[in-house]
C-alpha positions as CSV (number, residue, x, y, z in Angstrom):
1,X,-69.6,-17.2,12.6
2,X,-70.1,-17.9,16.2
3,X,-67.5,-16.7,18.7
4,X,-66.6,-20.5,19.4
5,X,-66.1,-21.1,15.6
6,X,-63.9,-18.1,15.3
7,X,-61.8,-18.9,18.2
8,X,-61.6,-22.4,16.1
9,X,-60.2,-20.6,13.5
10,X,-57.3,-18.9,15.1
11,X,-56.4,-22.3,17.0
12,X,-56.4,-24.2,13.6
13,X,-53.8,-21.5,12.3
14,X,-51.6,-21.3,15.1
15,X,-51.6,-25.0,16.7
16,X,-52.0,-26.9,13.2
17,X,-53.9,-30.2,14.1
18,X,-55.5,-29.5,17.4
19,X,-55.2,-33.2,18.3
20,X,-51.5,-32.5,18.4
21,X,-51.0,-29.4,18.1
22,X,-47.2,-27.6,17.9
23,X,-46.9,-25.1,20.0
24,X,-44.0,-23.0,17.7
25,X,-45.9,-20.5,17.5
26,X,-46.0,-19.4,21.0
27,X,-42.0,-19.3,20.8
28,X,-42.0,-16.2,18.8
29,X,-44.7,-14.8,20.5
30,X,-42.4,-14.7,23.2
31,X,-40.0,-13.3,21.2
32,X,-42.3,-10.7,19.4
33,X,-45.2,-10.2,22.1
34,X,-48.2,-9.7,19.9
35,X,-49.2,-7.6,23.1
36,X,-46.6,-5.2,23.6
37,X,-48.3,-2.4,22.4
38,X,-51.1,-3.0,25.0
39,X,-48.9,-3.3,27.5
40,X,-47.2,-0.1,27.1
41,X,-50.5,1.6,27.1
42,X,-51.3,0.0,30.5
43,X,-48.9,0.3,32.2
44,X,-49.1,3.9,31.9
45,X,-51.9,3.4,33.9
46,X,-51.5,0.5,35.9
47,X,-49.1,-1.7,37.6
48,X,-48.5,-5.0,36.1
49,X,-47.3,-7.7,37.2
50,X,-45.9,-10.5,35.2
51,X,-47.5,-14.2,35.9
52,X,-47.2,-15.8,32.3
53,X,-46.4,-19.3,32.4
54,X,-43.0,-19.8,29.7
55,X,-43.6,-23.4,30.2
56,X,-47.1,-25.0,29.0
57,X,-48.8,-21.4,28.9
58,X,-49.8,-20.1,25.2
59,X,-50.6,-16.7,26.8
60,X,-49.4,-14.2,29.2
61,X,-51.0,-13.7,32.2
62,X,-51.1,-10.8,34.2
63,X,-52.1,-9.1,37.6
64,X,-53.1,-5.6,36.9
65,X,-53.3,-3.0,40.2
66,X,-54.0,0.1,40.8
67,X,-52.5,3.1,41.3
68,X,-50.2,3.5,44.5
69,X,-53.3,4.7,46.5
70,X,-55.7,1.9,44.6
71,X,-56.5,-1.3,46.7
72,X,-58.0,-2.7,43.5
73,X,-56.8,-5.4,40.7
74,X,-57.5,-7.6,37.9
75,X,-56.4,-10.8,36.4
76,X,-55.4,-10.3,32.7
77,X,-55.1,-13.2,30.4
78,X,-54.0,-12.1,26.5
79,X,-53.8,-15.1,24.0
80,X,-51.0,-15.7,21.6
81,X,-53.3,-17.6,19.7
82,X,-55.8,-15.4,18.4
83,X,-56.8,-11.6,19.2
84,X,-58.6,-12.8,22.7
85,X,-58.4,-11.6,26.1
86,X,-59.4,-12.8,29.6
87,X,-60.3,-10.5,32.1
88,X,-61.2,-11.1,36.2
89,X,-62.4,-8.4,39.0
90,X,-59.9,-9.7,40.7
91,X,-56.3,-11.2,41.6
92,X,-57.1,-14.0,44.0
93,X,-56.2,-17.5,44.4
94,X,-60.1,-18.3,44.3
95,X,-61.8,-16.5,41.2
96,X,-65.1,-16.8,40.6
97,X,-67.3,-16.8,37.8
98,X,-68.9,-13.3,38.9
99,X,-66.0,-11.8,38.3
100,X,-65.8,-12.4,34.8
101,X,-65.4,-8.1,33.1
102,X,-66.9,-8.1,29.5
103,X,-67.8,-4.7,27.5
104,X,-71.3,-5.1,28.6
105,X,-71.3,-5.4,32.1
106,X,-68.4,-2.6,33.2
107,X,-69.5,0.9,34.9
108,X,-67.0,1.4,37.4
109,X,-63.9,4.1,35.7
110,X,-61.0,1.9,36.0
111,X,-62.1,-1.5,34.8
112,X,-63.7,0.5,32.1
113,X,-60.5,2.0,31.2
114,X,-58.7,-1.3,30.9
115,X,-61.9,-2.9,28.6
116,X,-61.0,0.4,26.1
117,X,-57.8,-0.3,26.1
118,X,-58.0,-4.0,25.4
119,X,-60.6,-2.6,22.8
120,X,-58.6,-0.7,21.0
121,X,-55.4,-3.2,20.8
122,X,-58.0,-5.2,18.7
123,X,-58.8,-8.0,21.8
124,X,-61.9,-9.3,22.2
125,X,-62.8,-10.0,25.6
126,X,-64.7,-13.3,26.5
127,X,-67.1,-14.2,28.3
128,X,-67.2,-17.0,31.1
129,X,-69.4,-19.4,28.9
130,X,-66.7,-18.8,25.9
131,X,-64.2,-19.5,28.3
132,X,-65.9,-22.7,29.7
133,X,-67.0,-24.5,26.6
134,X,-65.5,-27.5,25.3
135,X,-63.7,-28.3,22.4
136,X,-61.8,-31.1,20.6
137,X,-58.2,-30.2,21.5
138,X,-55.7,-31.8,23.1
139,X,-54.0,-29.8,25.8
140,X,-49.9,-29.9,26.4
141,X,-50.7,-32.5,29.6
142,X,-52.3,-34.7,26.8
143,X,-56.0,-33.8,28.5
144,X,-58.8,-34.4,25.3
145,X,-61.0,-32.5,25.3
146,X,-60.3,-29.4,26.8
147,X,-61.8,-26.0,27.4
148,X,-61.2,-23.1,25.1
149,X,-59.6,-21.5,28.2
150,X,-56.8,-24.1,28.1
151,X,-56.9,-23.8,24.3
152,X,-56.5,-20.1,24.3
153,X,-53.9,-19.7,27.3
154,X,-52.7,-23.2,28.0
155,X,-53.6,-22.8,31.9
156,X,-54.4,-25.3,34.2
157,X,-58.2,-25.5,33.4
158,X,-61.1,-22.6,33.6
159,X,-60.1,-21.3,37.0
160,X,-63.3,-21.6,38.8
161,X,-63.4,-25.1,38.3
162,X,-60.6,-26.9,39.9
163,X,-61.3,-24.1,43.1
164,X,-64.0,-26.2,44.5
């Protein structure tokens, strides 16, 4: 199963139809984060700081700093649809698709830390072409189709492309 099919999968059991989907399911994640575990682990670690959308989001967002004397952050997406995390070298208003962190491409110590931890809450991280492809779903502003981005975390759109 490709990781498009699979994400596919998870969609189809939390959204229903994914032409018009319900979007229950993300009530009681907010009630019973899926990610609280994680979170706890991280922010043992890290600082984070909050920037889930309760309104059209299907995910919680995140900016994840540092340590006190760190100048360094991240931009965490974690799905409530499926086990599937988003992660960014970087909390700006502009990201870019280089800074995309996946298990393959991470040397530095603290970015590797957080891809462990996401590891072992059971998240699989995804890539920017996972992130950009297109699929038949119809996002909460009624826009058909939509990125598996939008699908997985109800944002806006993939973030690099409404930067330009």
């Amino acid at each position: 199963m490709s990781p498009v099919d699979d994400i596919l999968r998870h969609a189809r059991a939390a959204y229903g139809d994914l032409r018009k989907p319900d979007y229950l399911f993300f009530r009681h994640a907010q009630e019973n984060n899926p990610w609280a575990g994680l979170l706890k682990s991280l922010s043992a670690r890290f600082k984070l700081e909050d920037w889930s959308d309760w309104e059209d989001g299907v995910g919680f967002s995140y900016a994840v700093r540092g340590r006190a004397d760190s100048k360094r952050s991240w931009s965490l997406w974690l799905s409530a649809v499926g086990p599937y995390a988003f992660l960014c070298a970087n909390v700006a208003e502009t990201l870019r698709r280089q800074d995309v962190i996946t298990s393959a491409d991470v040397t530095d110590p603290d970015p590797a830390e957080l891809v462990r931890e996401l590891h072992a809450a059971g998240a699989t991280l995804l890539t920017a072409d996972e992130i950009e492809t297109t699929v038949d779903f119809t996002s909460f502003e009624g826009k058909y189709p939509a990125s598996t981005f939008v699908l997985l975390f109800g944002e806006e759109d993939v973030p690099w492309w409404h930067e330009s």
